[in-house]
N, CA, C and O atoms as a Maestro MAE file, in Angstrom:
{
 s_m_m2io_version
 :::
 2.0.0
}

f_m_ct {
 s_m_title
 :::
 protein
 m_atom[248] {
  # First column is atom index #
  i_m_mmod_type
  r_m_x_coord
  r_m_y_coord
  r_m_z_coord
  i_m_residue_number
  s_m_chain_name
  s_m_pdb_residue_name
  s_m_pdb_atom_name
  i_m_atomic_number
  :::
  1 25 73.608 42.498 96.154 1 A "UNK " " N  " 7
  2 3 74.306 42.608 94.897 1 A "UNK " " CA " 6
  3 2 73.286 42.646 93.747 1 A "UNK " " C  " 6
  4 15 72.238 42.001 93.780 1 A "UNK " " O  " 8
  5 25 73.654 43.437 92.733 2 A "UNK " " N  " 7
  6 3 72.827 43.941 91.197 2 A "UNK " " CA " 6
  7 2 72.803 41.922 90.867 2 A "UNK " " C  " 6
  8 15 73.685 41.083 91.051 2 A "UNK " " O  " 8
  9 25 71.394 41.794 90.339 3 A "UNK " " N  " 7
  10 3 70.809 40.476 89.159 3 A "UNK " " CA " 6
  11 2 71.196 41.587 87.738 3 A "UNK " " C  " 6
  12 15 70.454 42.489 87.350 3 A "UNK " " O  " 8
  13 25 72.536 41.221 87.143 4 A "UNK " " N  " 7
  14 3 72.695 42.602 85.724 4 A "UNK " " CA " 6
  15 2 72.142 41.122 84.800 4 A "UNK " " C  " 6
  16 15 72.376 41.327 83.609 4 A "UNK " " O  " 8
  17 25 71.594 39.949 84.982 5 A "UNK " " N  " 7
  18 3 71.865 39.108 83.767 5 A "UNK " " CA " 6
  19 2 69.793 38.678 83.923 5 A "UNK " " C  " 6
  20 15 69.212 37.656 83.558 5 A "UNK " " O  " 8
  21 25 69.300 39.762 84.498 6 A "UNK " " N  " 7
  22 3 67.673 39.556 84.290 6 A "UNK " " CA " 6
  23 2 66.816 40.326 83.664 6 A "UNK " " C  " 6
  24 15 66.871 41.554 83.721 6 A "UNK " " O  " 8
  25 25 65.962 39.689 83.021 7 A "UNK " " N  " 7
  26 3 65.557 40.433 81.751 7 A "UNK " " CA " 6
  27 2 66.669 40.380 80.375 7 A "UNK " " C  " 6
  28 15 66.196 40.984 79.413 7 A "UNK " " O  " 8
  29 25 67.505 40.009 80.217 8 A "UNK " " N  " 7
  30 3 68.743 40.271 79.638 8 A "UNK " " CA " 6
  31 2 68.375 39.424 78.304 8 A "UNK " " C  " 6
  32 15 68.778 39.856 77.224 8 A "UNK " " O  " 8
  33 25 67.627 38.242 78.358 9 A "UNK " " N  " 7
  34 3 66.867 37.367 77.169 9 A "UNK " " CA " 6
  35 2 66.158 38.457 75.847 9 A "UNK " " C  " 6
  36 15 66.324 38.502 74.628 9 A "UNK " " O  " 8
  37 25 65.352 39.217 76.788 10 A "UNK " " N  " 7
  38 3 64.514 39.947 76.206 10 A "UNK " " CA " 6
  39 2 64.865 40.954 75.204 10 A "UNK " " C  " 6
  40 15 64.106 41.598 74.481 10 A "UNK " " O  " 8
  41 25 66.206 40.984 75.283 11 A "UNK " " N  " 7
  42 3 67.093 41.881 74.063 11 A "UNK " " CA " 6
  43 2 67.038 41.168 72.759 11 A "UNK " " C  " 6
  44 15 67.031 41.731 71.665 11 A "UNK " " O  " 8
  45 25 66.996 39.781 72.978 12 A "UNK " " N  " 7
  46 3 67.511 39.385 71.677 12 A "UNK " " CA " 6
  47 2 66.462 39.454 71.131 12 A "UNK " " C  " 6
  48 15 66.694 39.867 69.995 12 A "UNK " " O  " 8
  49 25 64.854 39.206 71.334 13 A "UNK " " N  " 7
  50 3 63.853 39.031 70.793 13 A "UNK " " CA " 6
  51 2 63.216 40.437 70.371 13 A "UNK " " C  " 6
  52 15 63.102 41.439 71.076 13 A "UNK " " O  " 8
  53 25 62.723 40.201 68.663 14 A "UNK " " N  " 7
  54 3 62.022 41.234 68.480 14 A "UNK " " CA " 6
  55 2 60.824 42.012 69.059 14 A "UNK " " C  " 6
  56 15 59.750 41.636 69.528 14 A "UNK " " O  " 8
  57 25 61.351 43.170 68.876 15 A "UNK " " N  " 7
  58 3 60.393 44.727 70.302 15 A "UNK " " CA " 6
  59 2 60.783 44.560 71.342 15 A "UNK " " C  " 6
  60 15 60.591 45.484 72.132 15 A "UNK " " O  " 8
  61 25 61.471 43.389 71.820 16 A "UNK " " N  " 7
  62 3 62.165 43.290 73.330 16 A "UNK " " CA " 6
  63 2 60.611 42.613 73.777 16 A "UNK " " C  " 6
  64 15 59.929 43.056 74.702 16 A "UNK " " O  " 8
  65 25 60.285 41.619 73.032 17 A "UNK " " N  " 7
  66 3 58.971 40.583 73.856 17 A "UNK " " CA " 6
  67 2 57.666 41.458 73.533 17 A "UNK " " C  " 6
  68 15 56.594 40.957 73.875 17 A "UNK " " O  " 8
  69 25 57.643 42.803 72.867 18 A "UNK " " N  " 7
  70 3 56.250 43.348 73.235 18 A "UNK " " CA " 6
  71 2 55.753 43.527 72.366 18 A "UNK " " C  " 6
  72 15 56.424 43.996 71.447 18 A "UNK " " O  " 8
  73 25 54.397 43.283 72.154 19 A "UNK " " N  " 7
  74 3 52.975 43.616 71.059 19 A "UNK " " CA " 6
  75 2 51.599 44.064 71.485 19 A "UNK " " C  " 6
  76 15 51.260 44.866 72.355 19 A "UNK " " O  " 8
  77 25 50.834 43.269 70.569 20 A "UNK " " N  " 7
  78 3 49.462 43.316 70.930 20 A "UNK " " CA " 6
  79 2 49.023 41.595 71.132 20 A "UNK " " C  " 6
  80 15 49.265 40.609 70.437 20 A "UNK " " O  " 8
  81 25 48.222 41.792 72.504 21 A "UNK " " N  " 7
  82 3 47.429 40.471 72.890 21 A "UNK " " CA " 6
  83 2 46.896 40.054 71.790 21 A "UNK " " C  " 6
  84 15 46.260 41.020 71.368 21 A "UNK " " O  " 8
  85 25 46.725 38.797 70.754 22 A "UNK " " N  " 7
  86 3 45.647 38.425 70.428 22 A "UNK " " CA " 6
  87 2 44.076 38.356 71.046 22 A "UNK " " C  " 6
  88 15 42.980 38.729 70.626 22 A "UNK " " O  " 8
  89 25 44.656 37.531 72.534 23 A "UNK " " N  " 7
  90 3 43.709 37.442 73.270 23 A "UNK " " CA " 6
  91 2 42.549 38.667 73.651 23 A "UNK " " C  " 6
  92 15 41.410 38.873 73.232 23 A "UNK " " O  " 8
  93 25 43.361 39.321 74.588 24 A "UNK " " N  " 7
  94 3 42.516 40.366 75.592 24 A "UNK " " CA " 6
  95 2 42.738 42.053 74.314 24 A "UNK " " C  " 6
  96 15 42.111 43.087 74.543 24 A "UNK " " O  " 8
  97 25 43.496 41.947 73.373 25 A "UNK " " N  " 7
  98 3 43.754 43.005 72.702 25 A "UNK " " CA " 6
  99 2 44.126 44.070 73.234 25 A "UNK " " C  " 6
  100 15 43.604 45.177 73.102 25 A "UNK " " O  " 8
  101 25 45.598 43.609 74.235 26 A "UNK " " N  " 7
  102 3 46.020 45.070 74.970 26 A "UNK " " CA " 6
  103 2 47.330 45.117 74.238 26 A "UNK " " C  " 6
  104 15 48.189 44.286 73.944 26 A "UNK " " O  " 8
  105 25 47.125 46.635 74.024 27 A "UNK " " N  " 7
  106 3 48.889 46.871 73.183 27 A "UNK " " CA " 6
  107 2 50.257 47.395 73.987 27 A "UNK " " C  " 6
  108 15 50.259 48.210 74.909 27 A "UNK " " O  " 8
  109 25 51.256 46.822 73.492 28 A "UNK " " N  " 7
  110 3 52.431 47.312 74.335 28 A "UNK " " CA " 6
  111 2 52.683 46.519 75.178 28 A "UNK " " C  " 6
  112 15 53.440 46.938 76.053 28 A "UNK " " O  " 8
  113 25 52.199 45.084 75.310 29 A "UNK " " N  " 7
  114 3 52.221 44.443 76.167 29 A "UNK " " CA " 6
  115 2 53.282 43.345 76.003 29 A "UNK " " C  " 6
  116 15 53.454 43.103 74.808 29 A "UNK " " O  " 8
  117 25 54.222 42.432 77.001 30 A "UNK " " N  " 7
  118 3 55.132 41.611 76.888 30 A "UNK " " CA " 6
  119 2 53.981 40.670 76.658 30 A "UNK " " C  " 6
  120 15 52.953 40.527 77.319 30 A "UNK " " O  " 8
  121 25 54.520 39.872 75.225 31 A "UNK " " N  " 7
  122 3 53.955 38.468 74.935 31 A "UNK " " CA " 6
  123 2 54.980 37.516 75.309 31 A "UNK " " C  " 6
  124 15 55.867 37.253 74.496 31 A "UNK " " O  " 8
  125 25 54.957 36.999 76.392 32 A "UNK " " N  " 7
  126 3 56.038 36.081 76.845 32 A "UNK " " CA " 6
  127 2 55.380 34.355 77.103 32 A "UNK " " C  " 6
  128 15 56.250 33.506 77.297 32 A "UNK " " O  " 8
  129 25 54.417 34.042 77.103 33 A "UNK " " N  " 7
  130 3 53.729 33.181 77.123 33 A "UNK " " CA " 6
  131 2 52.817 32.474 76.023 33 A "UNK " " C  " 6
  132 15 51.959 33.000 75.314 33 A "UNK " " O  " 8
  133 25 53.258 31.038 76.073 34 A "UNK " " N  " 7
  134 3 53.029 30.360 74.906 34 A "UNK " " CA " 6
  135 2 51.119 29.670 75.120 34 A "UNK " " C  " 6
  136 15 50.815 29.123 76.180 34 A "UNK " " O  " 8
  137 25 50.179 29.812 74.093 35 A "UNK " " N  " 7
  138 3 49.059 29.084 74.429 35 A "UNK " " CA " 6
  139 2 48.551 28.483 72.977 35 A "UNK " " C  " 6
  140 15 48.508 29.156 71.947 35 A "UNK " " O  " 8
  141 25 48.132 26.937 73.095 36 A "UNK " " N  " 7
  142 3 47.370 26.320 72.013 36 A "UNK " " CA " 6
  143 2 46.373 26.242 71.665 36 A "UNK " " C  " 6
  144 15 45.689 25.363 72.189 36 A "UNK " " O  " 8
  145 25 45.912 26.882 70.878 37 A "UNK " " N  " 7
  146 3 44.607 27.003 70.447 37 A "UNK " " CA " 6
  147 2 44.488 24.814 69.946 37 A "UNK " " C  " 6
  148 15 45.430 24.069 69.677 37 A "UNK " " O  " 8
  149 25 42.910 24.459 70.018 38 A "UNK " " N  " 7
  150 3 42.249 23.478 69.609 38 A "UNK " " CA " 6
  151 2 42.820 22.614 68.318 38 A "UNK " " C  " 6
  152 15 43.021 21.420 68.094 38 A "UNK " " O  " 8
  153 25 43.008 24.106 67.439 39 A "UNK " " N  " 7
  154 3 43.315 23.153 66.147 39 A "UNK " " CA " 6
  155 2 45.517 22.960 65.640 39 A "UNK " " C  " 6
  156 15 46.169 22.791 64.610 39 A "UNK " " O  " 8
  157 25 45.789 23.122 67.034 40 A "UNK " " N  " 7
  158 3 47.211 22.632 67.005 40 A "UNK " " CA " 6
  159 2 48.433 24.178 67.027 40 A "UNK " " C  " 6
  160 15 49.649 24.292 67.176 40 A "UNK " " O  " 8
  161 25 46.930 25.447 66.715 41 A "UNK " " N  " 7
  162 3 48.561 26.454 66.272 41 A "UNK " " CA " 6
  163 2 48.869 27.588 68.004 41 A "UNK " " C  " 6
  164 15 48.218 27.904 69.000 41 A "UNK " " O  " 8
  165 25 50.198 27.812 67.462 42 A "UNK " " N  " 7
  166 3 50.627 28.615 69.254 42 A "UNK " " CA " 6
  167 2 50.742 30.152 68.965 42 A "UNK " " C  " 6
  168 15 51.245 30.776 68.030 42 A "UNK " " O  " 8
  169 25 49.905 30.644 70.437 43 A "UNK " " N  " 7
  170 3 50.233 31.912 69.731 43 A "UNK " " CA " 6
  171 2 50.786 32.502 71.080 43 A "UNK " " C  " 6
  172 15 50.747 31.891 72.149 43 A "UNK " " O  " 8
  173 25 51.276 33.690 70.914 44 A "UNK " " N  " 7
  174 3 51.866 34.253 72.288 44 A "UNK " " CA " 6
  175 2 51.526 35.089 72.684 44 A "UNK " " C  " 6
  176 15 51.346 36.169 72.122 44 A "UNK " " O  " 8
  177 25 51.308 34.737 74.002 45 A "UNK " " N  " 7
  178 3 49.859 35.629 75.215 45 A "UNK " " CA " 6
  179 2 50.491 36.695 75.745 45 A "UNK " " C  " 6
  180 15 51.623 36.806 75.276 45 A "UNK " " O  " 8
  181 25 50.231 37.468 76.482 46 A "UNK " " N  " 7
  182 3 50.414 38.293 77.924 46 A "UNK " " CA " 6
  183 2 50.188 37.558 78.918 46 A "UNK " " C  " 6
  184 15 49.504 36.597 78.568 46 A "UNK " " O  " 8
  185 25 50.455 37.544 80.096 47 A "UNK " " N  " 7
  186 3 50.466 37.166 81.087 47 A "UNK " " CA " 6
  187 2 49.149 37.105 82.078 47 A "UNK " " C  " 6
  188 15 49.213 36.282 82.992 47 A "UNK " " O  " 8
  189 25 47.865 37.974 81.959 48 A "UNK " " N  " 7
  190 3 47.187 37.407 82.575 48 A "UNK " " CA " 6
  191 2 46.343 36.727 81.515 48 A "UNK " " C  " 6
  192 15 45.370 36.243 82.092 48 A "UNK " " O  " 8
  193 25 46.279 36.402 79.791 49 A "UNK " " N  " 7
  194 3 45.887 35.809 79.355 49 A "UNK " " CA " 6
  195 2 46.310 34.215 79.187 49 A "UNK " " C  " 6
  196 15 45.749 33.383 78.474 49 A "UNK " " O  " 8
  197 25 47.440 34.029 80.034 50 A "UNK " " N  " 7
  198 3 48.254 32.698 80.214 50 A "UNK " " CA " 6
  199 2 47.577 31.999 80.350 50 A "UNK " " C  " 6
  200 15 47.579 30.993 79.641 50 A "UNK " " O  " 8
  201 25 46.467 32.238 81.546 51 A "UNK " " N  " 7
  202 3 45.677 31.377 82.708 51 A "UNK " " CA " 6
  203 2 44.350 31.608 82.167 51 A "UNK " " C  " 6
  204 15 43.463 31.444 83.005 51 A "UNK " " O  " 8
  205 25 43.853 32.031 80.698 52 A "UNK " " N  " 7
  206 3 42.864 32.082 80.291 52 A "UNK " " CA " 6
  207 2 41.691 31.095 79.888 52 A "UNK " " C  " 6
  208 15 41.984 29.915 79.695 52 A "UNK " " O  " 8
  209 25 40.754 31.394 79.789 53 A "UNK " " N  " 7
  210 3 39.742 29.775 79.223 53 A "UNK " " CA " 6
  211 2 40.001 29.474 77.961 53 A "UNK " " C  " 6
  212 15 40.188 30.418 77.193 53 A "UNK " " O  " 8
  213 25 40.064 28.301 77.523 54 A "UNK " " N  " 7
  214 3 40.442 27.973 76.316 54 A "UNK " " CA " 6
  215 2 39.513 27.987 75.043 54 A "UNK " " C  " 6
  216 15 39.737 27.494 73.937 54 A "UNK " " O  " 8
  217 25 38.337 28.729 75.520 55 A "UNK " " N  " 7
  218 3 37.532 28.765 74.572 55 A "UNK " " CA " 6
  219 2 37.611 30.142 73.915 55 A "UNK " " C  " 6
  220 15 37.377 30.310 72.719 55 A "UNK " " O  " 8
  221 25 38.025 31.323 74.937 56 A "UNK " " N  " 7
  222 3 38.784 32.316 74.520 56 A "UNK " " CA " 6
  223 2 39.782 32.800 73.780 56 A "UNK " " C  " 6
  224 15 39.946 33.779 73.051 56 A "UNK " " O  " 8
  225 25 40.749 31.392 74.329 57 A "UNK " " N  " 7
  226 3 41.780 31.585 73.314 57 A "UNK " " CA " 6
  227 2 41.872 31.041 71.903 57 A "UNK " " C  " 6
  228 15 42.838 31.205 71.158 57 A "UNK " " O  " 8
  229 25 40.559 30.252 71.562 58 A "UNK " " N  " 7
  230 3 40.086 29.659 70.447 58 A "UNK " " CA " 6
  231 2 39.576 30.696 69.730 58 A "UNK " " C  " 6
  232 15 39.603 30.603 68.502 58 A "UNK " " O  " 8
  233 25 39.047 31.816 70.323 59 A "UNK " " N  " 7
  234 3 38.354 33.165 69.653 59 A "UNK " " CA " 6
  235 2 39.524 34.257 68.940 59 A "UNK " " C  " 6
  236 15 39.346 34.949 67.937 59 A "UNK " " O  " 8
  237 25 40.467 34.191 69.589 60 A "UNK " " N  " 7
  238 3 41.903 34.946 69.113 60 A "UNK " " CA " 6
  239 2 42.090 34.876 67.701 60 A "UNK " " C  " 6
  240 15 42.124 33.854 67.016 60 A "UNK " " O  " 8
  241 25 42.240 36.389 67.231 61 A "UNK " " N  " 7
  242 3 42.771 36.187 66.059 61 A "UNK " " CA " 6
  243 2 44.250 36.271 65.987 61 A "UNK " " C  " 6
  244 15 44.668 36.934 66.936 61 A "UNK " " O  " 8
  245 25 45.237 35.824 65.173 62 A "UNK " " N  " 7
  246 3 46.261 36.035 65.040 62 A "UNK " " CA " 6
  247 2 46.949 37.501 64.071 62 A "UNK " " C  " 6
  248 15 48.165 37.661 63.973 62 A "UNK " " O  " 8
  :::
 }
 m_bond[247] {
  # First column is bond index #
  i_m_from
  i_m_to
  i_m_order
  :::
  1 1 2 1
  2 2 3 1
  3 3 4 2
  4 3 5 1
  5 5 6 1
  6 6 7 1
  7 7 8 2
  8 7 9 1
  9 9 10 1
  10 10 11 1
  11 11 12 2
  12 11 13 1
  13 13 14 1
  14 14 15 1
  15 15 16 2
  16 15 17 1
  17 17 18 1
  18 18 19 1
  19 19 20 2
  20 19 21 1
  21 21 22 1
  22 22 23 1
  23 23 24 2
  24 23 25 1
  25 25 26 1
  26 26 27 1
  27 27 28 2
  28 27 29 1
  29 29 30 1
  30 30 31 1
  31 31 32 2
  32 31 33 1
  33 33 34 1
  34 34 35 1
  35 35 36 2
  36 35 37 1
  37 37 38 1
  38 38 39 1
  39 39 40 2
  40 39 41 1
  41 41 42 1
  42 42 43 1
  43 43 44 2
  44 43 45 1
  45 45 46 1
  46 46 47 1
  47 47 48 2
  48 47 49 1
  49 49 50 1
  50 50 51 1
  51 51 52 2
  52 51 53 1
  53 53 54 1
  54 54 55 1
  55 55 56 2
  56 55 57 1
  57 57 58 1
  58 58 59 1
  59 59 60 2
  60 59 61 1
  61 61 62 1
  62 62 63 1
  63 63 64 2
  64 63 65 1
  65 65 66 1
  66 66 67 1
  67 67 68 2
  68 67 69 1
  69 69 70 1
  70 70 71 1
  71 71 72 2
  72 71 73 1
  73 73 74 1
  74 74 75 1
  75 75 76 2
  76 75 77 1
  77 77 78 1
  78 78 79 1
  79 79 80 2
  80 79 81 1
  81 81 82 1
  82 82 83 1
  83 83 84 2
  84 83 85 1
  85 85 86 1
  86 86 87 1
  87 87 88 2
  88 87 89 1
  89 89 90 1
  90 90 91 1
  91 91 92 2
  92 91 93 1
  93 93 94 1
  94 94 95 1
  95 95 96 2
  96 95 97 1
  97 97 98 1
  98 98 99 1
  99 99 100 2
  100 99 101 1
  101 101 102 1
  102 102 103 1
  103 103 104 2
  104 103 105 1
  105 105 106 1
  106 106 107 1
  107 107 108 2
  108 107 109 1
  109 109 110 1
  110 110 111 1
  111 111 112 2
  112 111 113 1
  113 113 114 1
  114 114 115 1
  115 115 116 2
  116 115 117 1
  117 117 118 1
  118 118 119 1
  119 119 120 2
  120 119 121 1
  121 121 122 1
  122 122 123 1
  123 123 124 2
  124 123 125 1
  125 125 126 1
  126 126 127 1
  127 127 128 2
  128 127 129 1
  129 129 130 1
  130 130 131 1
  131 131 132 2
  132 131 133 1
  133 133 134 1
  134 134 135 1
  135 135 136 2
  136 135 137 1
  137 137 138 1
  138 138 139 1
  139 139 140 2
  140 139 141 1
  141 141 142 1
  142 142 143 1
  143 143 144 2
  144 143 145 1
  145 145 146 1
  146 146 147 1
  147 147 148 2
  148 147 149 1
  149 149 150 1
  150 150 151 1
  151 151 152 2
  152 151 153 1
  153 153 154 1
  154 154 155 1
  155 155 156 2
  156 155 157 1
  157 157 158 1
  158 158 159 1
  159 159 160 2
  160 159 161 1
  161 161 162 1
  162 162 163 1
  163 163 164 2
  164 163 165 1
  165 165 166 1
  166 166 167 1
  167 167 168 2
  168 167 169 1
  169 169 170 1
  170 170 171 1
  171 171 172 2
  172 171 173 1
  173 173 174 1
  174 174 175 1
  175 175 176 2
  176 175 177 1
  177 177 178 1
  178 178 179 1
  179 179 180 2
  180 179 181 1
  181 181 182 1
  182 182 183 1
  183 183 184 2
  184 183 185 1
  185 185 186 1
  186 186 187 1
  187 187 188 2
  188 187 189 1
  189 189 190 1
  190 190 191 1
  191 191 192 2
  192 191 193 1
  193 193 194 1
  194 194 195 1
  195 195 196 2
  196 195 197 1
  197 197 198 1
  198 198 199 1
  199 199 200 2
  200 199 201 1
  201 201 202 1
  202 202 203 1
  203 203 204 2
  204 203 205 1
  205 205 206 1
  206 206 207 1
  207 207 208 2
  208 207 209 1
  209 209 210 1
  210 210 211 1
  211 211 212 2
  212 211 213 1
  213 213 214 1
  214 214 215 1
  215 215 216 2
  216 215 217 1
  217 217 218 1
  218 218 219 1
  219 219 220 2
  220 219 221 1
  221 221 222 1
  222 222 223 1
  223 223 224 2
  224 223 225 1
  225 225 226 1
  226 226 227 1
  227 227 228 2
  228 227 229 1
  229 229 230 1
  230 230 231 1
  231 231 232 2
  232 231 233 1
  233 233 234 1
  234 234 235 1
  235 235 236 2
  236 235 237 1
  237 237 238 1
  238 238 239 1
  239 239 240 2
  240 239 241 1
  241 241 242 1
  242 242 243 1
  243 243 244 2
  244 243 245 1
  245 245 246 1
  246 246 247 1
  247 247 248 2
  :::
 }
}
């Protein structure tokens, strides 16, 4: 049987989840993942930048 209720979140959010990485700087990409930079602020990753070093993600611009 059809999953019709997956992915289905992703409507409500603006572009449907997708941008540009801060991190790795790939465009078009689902930012679905939350990461904290050092000095307290969150920014939202791609997915293989999830599991990234945190000194990297300290380099991110927003």
């Amino acid at each position: 049987m059809a999953k019709t209720k997956r992915g289905r979140v992703l409507w409500n959010i603006p572009s449907r989840g997708r941008g540009t990485c801060p991190v790795c700087s790939s465009t078009r990409i689902k930012l679905l993942y939350s990461q904290t930079k050092t000095d307290g602020t969150s920014l939202k990753v791609c997915k293989k930048c999830s599991k990234a070093v945190q000194t990297r993600v300290d380099r991110a611009t927003v």
